[in-house]
C-alpha positions in Angstrom: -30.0 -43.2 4.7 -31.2 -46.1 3.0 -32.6 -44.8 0.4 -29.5 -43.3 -0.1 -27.7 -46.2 -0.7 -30.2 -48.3 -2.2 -29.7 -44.7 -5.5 -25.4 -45.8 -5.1 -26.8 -49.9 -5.9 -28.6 -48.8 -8.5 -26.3 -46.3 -10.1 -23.8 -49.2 -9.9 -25.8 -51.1 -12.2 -24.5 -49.0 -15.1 -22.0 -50.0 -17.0 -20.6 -46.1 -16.7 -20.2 -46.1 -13.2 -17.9 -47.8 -11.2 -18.6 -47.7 -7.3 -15.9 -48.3 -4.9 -16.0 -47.3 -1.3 -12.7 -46.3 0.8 -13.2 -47.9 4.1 -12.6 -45.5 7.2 -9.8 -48.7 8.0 -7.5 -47.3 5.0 -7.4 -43.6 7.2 -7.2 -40.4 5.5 -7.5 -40.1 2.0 -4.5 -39.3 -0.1 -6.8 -36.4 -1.8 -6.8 -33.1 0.2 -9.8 -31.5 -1.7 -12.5 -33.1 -3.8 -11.9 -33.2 -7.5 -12.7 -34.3 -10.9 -10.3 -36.3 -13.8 -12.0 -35.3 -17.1 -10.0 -37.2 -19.8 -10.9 -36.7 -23.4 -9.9 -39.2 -26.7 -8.4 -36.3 -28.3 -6.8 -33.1 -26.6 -5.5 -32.9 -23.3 -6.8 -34.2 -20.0 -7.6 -31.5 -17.2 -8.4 -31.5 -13.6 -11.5 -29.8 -11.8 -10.6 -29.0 -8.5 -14.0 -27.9 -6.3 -12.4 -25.8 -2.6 -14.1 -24.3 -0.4 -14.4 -20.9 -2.2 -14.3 -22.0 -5.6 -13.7 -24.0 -8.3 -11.3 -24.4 -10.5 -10.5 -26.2 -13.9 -6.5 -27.4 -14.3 -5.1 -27.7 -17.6 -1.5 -28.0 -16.1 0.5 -31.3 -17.3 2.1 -31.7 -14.4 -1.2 -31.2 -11.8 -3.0 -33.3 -14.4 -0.6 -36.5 -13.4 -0.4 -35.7 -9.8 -3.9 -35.5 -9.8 -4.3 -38.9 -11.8 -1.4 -40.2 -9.6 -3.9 -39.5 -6.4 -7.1 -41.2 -8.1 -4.9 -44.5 -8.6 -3.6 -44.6 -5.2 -7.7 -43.9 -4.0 -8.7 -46.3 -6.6 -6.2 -49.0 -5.3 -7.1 -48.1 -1.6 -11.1 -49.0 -1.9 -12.5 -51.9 -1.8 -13.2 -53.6 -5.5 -16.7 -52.9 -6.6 -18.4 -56.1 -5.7 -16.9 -55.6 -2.2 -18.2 -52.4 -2.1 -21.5 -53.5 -3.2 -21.6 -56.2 -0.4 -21.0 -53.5 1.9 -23.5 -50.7 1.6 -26.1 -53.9 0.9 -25.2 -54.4 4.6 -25.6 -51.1 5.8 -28.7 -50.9 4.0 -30.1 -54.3 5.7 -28.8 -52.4 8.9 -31.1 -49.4 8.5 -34.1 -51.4 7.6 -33.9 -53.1 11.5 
């Protein structure tokens, strides 16, 4: 595990990525199923929904802004990044004891 979490720190070093944990404190997730906001500069935004079965790409106005609706509410949920950082820094001091 804590070489799993010492690849999140280092991913987090990018300036692409953006790490923020959801603490199990906040309870369950306002996202049902896993998915993906792919926003483009030109054309329009979709959704990639992964479920159990399948997959499935969302072109749909409407889903595309209840989706992005959900990713704020996560977003605003998790910790900010450098107290997110702090915290799997812990965890990773943990799992070297």
């Amino acid at each position: 595990m804590r070489v799993q979490l010492a690849h999140l720190v280092k991913e987090a070093e990018s300036p692409h990525v953006t790490l923020q944990v959801l603490p199990f404190a906040v309870g369950a997730p306002p996202a049902p199923e896993s998915f993906t906001l792919l926003t483009f500069d030109e054309g329009p935004n979709v959704a990639y929904v992964d479920t159990a079965m399948a997959g499935h790409l969302i072109d749909s106005a409407e889903a595309v802004a209840t989706a992005t609706a959900t990713y704020d509410r996560l977003r605003a949920a998790a910790l900010h990044p450098e107290q997110s950082l702090s915290m799997i820094r812990k965890l990773m001091e943990e799992h070297t004891r």
